[in-house]
N, C-alpha and C positions, 0 to 999 in steps of 0.2 A: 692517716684516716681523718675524715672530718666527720664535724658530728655536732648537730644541733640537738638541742633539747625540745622536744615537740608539743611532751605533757608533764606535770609533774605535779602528783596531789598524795593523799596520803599511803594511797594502794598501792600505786602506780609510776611507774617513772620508765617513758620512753622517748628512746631517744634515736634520733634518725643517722645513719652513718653510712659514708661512701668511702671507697678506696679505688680514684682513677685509675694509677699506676697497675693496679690489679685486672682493672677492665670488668671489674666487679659493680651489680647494678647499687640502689642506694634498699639499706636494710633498716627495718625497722629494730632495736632492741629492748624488750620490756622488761620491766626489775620489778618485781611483787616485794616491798621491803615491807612493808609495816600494816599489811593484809590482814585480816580477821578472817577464822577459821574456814567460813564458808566462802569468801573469797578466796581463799587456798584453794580450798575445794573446785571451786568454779572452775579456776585457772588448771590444774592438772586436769578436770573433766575435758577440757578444751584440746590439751596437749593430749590427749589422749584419741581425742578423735580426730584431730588434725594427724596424727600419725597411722589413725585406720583408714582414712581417707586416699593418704596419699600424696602425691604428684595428679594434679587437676588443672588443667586451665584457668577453671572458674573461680577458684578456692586460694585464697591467699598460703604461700608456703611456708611451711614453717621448716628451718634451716638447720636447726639443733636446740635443746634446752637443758639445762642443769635443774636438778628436783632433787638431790642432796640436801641441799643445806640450802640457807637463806640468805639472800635474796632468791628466788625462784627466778631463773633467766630464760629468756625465751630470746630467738633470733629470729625473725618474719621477714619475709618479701618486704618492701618497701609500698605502700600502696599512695599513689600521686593523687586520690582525691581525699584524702584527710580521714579522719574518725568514723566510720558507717553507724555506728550507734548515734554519734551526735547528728548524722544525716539523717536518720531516718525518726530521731525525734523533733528534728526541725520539720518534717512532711508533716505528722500527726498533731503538729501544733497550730499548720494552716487551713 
């Protein structure tokens, strides 16, 4: 598996991962390690509703998550244009 690091700050740690051999597409992985409470929060709200939603064309996938214990892991579709929050705060800034 290959695997770049994408982002990594103090919430957050995700990292991008492909497996050719698999024929498996490129996944994104997020690690909530050192999170404050309502960032917990935030992130199970999310897995939460990514799993009410479903299987959607339009809706980034989320693949499987661990909410056991910590780090919080999330597995996501891979998305090829980058961060949507950093996108859409760079429109509101022009």
């Amino acid at each position: 598996i290959d695997e770049d690091t994408l982002e990594d700050d103090n919430s957050e740690r995700v990292v991008s991962a492909f497996k050719e051999s698999a024929n498996l597409n490129k996944l994104n992985k997020c690690y909530i390690e050192s999170a404050n409470e309502e960032e917990l929060n935030d992130v199970l709200r999310e897995i939460e509703l990514m799993t009410d939603l479903g299987k959607h064309e339009n809706v980034i996938q989320m693949f499987g998550c661990c909410t056991r214990c910590r780090p919080i892991c999330l597995v996501l579709e891979y998305a090829p244009g980058g961060n949507l929050k950093v996108y859409l705060r760079s429109l509101k800034q022009k």
